[in-house]
N, C-alpha and C positions, 0 to 999 in steps of 0.2 A: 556566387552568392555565399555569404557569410554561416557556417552553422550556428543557428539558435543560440544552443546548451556550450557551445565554446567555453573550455576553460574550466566550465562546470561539473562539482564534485557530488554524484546524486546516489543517493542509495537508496533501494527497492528491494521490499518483501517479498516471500510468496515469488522470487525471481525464477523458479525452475519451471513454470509453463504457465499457460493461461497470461491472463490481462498481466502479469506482472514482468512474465517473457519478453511477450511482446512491447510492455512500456519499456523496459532495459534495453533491448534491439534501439528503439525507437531515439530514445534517448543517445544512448551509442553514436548512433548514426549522425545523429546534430550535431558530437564533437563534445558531449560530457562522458568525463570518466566515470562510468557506472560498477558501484556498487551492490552485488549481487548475493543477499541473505534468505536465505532455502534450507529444508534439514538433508535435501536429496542432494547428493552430489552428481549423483551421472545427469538427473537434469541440471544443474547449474553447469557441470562440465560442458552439456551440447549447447547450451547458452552463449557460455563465453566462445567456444569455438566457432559458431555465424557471428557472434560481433568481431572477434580478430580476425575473420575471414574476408568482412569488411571496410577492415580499415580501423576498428573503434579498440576503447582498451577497456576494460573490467578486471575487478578485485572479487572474488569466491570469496564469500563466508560461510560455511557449512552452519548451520546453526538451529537448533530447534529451540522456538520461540516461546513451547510451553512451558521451557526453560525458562523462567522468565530475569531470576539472578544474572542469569549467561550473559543479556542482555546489556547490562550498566560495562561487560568489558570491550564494547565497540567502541564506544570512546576515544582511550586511551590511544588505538593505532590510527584513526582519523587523526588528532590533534597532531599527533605526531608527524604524520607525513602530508597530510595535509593543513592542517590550522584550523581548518572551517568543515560546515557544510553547506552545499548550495539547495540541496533538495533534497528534501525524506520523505518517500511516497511509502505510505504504509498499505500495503496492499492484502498479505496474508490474511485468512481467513476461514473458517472452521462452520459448518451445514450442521452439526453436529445430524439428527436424527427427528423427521418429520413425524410426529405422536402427541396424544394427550399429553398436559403437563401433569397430572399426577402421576402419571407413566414414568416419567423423564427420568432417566437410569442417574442419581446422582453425581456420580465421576466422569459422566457425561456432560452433563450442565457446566461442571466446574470447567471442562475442559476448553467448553467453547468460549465461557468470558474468559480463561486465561489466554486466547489466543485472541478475539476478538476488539476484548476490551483491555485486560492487564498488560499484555506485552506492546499495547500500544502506548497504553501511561509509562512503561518503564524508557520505551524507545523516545520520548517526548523526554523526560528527566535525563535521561544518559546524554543525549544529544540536543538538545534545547541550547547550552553555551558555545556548541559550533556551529550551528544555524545562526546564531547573533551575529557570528562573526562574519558571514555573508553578510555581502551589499546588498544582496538582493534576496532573504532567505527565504524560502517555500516549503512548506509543510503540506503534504494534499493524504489524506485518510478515505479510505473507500467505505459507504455506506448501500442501505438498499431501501428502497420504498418501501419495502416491508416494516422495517419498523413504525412506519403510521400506519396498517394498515389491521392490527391485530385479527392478522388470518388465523382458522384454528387450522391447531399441528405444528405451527411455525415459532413457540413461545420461545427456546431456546436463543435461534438465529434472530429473532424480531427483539427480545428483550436485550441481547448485545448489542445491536447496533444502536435502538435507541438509547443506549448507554455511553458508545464510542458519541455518536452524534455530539452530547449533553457534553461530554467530557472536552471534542475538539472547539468543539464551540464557545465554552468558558476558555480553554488557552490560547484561541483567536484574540479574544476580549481583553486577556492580561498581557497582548504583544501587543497591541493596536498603539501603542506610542514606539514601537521599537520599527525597525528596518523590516522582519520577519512579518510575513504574511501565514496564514492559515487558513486550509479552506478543508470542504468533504466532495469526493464527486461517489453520484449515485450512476453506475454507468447501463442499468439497466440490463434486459434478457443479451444476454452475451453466451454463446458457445464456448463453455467452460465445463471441466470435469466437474466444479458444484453443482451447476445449472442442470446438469446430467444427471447426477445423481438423485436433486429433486424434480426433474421429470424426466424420466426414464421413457425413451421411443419422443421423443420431442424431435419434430425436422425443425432440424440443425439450419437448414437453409433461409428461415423464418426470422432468424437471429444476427445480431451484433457479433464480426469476428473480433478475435482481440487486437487484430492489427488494426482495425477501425478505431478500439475504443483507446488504442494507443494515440490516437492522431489527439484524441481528446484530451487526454491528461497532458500531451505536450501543449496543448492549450490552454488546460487552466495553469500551469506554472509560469506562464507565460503570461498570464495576465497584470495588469498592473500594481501599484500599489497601492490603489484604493480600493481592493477586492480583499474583502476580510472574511471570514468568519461565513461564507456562501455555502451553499450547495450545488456543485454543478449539475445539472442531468441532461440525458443524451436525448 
């Protein structure tokens, strides 16, 4: 049987553990060369070492995303060695701090939409002309219920996403005549170091592994091209 992702050039945030790991393995494994963007290196290193252990190939970008300038020079070495993109799965993502919002330590706030929502606008502008160039191009951004649900304590994480949401959603809309698809998946309670830190003593067993929620994102990319501008959930 044929691998899926064959051929395919995909790059993934937030690559050094959790849901983004595990999608880069996942992806690997189908036969796309993955692209792995992380600020840690010893995780991105044990990354790529189980996908070449496997058989799969991956490209290390060290990169901190709060960085958000940094961003516009991925680009450049894509186009170059490869021409295109086939998939940008923006996965990275920041809890920032469960509190009243008058609390809310300013440089704290800043920090979460710069990771949540700005370095996902930048990754979208840097990389949007090599997604065209895909036959088949796929954009999938990770969201959370939470943002409809204005829990109190959650204003920081609940007000970025319903902000990425607004944002994927409008450049779903301005692709819909091109090749490029765009979607969001909400992958719900997943056993993740966020999920951790916002419940702390939470059995872990109760929950989504990320190699589960891997199987999902290889299904929404996968999905055709009349799936625009969605929200997947698990």
């Amino acid at each position: 049987m044929s691998a899926k992702l064959e051929n395919k050039v995909a790059l993934i945030t937030g690559a050094s553990r959790g849901i983004g790991a595990a999608v880069a393995k996942k992806f690997a494994a189908e036969g796309a060369h993955v692209i792995l963007v992380a600020r840690t290196v010893g995780g991105l290193e044990e990354v790529d070492d189980e996908i070449q252990s496997a058989g799969g190939s991956a490209t290390l970008v060290p990169l901190d995303l709060l960085d958000t300038p940094a961003i516009d020079g991925l680009a450049a070495p894509l186009l170059e060695r490869w021409g295109k993109l086939d998939i940008l799965v923006g996965n990275a993502g920041m809890l920032g701090k469960l509190m009243p919002i008058q609390q809310y330590v300013p440089g704290l706030w800043d920090d979460v939409f710069k990771l949540n929502v700005h370095a996902n606008w930048r990754l979208i502008r840097a990389l949007d002309p090599l997604l065209r160039q895909s036959d088949a191009g796929r954009a999938l951004f990770v969201t959370s219920h939470i943002a409809h649900e204005h829990r109190q304590y959650w204003s920081g994480y609940a007000a970025s996403k319903a902000a990425l949401e607004s944002l994927v959603k409008t450049y779903a809309a301005e692709v819909s005549k091109t090749k490029l698809r765009v979607n969001l998946i909400d992958p719900g309670p997943t056993a993740t170091k966020l999920r951790l830190t916002a419940y702390p003593g939470e059995n872990e067993d109760n929950l989504s592994t990320p190699e589960e929620q891997a199987e999902r994102f290889l299904s929404a990319v996968l999905k055709g091209q009349d799936v625009n501008g969605e929200t997947f959930k698990s």
